[in-house]
PyMOL CGO cylinders between C-alpha atoms (Angstrom):
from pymol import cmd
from pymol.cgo import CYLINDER

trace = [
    CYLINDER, -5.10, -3.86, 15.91, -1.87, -5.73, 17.13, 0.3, 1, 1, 1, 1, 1, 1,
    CYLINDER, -1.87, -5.73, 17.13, 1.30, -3.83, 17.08, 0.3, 1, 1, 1, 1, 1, 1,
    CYLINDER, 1.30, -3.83, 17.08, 4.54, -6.83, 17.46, 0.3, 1, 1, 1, 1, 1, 1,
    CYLINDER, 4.54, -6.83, 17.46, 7.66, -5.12, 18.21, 0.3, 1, 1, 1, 1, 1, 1,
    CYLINDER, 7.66, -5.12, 18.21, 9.98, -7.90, 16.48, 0.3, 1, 1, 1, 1, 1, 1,
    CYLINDER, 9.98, -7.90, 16.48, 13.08, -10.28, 18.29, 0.3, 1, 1, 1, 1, 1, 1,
    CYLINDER, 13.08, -10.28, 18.29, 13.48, -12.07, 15.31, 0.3, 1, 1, 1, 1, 1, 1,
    CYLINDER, 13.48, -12.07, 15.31, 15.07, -10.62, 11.69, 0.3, 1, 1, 1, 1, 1, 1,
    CYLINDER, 15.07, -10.62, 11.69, 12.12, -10.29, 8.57, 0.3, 1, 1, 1, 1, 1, 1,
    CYLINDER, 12.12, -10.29, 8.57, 13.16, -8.53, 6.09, 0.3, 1, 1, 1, 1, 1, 1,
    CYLINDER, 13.16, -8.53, 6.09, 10.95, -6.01, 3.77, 0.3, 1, 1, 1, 1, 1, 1,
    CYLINDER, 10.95, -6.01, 3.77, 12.01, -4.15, 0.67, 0.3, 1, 1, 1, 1, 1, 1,
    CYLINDER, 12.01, -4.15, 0.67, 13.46, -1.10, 2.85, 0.3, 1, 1, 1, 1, 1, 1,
    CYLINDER, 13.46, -1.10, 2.85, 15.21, -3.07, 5.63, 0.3, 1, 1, 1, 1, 1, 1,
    CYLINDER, 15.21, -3.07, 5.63, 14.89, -4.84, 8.65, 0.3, 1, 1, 1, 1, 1, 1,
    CYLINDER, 14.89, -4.84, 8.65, 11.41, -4.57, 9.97, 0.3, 1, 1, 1, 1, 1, 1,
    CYLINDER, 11.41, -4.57, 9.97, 11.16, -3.18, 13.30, 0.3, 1, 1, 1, 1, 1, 1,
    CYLINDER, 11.16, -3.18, 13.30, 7.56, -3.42, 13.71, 0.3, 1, 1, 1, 1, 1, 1,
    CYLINDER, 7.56, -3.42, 13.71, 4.35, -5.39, 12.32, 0.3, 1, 1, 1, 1, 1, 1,
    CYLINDER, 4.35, -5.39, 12.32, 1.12, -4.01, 12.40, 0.3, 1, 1, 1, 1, 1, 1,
    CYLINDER, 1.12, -4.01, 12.40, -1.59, -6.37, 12.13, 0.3, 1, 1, 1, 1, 1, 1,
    CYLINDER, -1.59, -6.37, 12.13, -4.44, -4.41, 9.71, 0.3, 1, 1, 1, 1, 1, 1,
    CYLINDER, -4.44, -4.41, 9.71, -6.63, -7.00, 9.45, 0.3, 1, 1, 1, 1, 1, 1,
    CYLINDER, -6.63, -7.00, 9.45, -6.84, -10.94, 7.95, 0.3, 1, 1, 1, 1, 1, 1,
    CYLINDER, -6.84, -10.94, 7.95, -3.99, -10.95, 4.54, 0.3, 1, 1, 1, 1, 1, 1,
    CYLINDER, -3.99, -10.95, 4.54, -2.25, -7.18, 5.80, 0.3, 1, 1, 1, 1, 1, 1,
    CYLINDER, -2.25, -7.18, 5.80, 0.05, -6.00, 7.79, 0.3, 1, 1, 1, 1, 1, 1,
    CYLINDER, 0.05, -6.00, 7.79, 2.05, -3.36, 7.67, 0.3, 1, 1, 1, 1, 1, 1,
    CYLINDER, 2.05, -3.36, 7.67, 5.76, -2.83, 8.32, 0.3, 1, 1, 1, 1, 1, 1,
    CYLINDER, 5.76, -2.83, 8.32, 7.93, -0.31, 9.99, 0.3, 1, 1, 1, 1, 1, 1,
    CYLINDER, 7.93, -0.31, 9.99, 11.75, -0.45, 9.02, 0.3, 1, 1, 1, 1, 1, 1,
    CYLINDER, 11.75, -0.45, 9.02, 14.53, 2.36, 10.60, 0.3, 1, 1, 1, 1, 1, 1,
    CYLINDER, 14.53, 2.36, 10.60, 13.47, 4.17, 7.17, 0.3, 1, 1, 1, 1, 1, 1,
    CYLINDER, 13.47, 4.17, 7.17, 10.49, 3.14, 5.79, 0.3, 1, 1, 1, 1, 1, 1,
    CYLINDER, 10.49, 3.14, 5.79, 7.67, 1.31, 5.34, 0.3, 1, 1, 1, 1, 1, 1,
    CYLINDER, 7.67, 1.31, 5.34, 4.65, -0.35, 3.72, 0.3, 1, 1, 1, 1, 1, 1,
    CYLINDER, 4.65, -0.35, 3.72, 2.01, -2.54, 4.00, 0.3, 1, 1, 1, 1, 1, 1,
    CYLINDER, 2.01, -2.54, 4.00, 2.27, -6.79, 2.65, 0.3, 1, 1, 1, 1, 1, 1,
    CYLINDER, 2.27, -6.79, 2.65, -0.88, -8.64, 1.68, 0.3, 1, 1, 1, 1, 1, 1,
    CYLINDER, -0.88, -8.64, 1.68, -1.06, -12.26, 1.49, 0.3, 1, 1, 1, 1, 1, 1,
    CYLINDER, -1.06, -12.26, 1.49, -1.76, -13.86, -2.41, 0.3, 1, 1, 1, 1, 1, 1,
    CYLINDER, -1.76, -13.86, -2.41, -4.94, -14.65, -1.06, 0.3, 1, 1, 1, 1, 1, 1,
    CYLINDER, -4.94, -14.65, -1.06, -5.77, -10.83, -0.49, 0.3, 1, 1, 1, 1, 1, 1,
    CYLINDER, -5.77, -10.83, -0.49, -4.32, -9.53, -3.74, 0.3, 1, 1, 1, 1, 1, 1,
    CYLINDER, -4.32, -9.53, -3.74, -6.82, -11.75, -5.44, 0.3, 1, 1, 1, 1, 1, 1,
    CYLINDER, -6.82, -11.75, -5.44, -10.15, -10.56, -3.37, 0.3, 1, 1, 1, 1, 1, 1,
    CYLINDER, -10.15, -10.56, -3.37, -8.80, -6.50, -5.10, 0.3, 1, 1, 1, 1, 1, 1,
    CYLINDER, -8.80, -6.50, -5.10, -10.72, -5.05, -7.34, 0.3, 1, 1, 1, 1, 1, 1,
    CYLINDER, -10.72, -5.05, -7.34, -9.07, -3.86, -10.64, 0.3, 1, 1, 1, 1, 1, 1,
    CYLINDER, -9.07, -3.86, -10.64, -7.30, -2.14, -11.33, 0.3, 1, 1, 1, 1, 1, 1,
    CYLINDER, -7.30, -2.14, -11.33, -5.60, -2.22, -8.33, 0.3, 1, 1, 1, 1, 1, 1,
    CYLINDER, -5.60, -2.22, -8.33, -4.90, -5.81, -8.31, 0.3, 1, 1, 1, 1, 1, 1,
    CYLINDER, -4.90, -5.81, -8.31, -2.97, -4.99, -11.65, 0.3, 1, 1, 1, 1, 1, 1,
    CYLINDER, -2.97, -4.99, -11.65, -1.05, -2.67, -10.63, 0.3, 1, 1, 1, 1, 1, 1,
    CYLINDER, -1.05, -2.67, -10.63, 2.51, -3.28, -10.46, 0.3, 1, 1, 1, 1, 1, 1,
    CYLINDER, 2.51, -3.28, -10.46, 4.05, -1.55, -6.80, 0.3, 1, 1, 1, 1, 1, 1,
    CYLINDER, 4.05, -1.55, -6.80, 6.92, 0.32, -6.13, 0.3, 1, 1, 1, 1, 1, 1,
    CYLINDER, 6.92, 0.32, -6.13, 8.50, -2.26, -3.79, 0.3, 1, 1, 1, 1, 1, 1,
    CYLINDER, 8.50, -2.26, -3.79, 7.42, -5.40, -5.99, 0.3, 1, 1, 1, 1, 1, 1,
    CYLINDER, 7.42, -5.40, -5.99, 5.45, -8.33, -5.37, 0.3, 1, 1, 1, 1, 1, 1,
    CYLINDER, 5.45, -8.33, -5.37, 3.27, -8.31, -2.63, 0.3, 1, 1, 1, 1, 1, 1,
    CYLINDER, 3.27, -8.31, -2.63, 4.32, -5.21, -0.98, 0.3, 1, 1, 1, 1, 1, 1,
    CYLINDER, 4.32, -5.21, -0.98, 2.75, -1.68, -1.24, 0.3, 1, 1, 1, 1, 1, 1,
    CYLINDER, 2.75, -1.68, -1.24, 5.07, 0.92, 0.41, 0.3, 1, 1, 1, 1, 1, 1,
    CYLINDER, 5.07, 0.92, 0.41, 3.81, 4.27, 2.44, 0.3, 1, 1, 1, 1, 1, 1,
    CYLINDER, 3.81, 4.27, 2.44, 4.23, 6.91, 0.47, 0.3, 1, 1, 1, 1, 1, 1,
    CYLINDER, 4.23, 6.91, 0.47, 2.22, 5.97, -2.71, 0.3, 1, 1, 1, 1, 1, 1,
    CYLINDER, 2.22, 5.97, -2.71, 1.05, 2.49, -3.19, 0.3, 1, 1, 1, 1, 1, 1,
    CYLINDER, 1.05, 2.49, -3.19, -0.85, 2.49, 0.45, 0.3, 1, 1, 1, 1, 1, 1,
    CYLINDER, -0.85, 2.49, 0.45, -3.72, 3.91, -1.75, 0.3, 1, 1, 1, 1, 1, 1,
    CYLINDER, -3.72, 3.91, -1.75, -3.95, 0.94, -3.55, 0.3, 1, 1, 1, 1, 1, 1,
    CYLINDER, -3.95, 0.94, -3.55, -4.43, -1.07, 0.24, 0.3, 1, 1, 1, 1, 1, 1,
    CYLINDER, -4.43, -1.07, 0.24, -6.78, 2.27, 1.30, 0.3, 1, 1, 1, 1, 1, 1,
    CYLINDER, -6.78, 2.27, 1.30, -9.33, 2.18, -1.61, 0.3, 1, 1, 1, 1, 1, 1,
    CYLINDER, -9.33, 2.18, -1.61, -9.42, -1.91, -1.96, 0.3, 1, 1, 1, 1, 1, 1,
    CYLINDER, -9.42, -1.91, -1.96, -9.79, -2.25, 1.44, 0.3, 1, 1, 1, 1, 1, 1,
    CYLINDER, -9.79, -2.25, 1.44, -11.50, 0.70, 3.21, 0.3, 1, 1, 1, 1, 1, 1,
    CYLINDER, -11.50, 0.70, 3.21, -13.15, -0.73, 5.90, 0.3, 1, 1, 1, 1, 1, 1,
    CYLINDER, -13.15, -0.73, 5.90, -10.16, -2.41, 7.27, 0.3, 1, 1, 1, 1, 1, 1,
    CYLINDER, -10.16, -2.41, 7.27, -7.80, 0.29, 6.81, 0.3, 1, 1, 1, 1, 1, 1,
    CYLINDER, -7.80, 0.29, 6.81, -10.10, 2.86, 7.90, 0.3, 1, 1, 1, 1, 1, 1,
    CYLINDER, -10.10, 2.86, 7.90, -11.53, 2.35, 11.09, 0.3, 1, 1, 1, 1, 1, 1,
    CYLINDER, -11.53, 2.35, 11.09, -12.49, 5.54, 12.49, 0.3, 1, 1, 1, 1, 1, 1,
    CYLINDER, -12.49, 5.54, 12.49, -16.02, 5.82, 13.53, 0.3, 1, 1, 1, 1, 1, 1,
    CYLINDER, -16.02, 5.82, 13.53, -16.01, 9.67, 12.01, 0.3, 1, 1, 1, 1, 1, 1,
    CYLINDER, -16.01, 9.67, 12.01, -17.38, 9.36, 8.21, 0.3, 1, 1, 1, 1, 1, 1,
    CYLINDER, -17.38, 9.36, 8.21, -16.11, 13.12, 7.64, 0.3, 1, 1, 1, 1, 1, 1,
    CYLINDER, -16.11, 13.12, 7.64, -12.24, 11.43, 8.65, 0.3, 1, 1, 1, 1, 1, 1,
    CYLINDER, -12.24, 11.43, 8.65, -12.99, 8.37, 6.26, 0.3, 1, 1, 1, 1, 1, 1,
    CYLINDER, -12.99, 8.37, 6.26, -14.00, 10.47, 3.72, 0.3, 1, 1, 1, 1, 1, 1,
    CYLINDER, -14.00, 10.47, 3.72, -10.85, 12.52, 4.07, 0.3, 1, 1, 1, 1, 1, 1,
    CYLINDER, -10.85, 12.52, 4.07, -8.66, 9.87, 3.98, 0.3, 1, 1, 1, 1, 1, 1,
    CYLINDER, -8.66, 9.87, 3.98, -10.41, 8.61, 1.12, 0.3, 1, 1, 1, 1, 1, 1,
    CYLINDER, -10.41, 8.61, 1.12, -10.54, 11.43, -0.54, 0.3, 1, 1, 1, 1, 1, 1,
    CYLINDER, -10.54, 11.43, -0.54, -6.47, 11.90, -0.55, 0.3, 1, 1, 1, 1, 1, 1,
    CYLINDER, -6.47, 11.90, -0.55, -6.31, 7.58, -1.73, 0.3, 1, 1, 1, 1, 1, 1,
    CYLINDER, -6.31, 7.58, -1.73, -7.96, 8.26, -4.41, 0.3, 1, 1, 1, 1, 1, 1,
    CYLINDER, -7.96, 8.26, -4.41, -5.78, 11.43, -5.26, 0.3, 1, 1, 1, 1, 1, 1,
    CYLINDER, -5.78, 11.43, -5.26, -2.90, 9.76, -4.64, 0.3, 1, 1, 1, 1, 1, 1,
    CYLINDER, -2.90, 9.76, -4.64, -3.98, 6.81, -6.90, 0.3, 1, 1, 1, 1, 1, 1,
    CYLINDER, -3.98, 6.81, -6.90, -4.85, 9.30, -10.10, 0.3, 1, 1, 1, 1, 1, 1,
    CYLINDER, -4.85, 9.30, -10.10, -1.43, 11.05, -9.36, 0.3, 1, 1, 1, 1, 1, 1,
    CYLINDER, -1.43, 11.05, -9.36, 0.37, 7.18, -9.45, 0.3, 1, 1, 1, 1, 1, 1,
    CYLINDER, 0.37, 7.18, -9.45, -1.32, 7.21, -13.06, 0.3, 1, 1, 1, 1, 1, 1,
    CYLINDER, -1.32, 7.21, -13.06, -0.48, 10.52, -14.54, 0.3, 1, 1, 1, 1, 1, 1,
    CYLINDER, -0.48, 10.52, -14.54, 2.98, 9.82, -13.78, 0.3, 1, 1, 1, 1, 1, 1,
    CYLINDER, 2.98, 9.82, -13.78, 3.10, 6.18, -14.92, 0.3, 1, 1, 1, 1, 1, 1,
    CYLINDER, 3.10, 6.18, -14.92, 1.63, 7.58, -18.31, 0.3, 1, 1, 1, 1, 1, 1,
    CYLINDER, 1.63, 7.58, -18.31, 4.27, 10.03, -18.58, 0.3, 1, 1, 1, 1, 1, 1,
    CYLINDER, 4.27, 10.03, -18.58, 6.98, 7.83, -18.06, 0.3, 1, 1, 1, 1, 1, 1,
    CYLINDER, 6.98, 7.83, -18.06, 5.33, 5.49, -20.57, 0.3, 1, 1, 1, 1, 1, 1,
    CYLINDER, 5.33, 5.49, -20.57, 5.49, 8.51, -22.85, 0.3, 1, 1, 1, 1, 1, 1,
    CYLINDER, 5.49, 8.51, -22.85, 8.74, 9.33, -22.80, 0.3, 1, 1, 1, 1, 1, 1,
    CYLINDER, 8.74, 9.33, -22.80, 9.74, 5.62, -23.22, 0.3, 1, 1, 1, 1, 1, 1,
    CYLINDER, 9.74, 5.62, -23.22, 8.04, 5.74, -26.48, 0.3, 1, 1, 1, 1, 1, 1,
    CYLINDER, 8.04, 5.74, -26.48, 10.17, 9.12, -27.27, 0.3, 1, 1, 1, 1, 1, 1,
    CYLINDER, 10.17, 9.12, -27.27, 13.57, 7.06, -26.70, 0.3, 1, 1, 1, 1, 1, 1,
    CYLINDER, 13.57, 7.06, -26.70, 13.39, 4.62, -28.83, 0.3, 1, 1, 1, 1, 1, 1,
]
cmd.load_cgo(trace, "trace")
């Protein structure tokens, strides 16, 4: 894991990055004075199993920001998100992707609901 502490300016969907984290091959995740998220490369995206590859992110594109879409980055790509050698703390973390991911749908449904209502 490579942390760069940036010099020059790249920009993310919440600012001025501060940091990049290298995760692994295709992601890396950013650190802005507010928030943050994780970017794949195209060639990642397409190596995701679905539905996650379909599923449209809260920053846009190829960018999955911290609070919700990192599940879709956690349960695509476990092993290199997760590397603890404790199963019980991959588990965990697992665990609250996945329930983070069903949450992401219940809502999207809703609002997909009440779409239908207003028109």
């Amino acid at each position: 894991m490579r942390i760069n502490l940036l010099k020059e300016y790249v920009y993310t969907p919440w600012g001025q990055a501060q940091q990049i984290e290298h995760i692994a091959e295709g992601i890396d995740f950013y650190t802005t004075a507010s928030h943050g998220g994780y970017k794949i490369s195209a060639e990642r995206k397409k190596t995701m199993p679905e539905p996650y590859r379909s599923h449209k992110t809260f920053a846009g594109g190829l960018w999955y920001e911290e609070d919700c879409d990192w599940a879709v980055i956690a349960l695509s790509f476990p092993d290199e998100v997760f590397k603890y050698n404790d199963p019980e703390k991959k588990a965990m973390l697992l665990e609250k992707a996945m329930k983070t991911w069903e949450w992401m749908q219940e809502r999207n449904a809703e609002r997909a609901k009440g779409a239908e209502r207003t028109r």
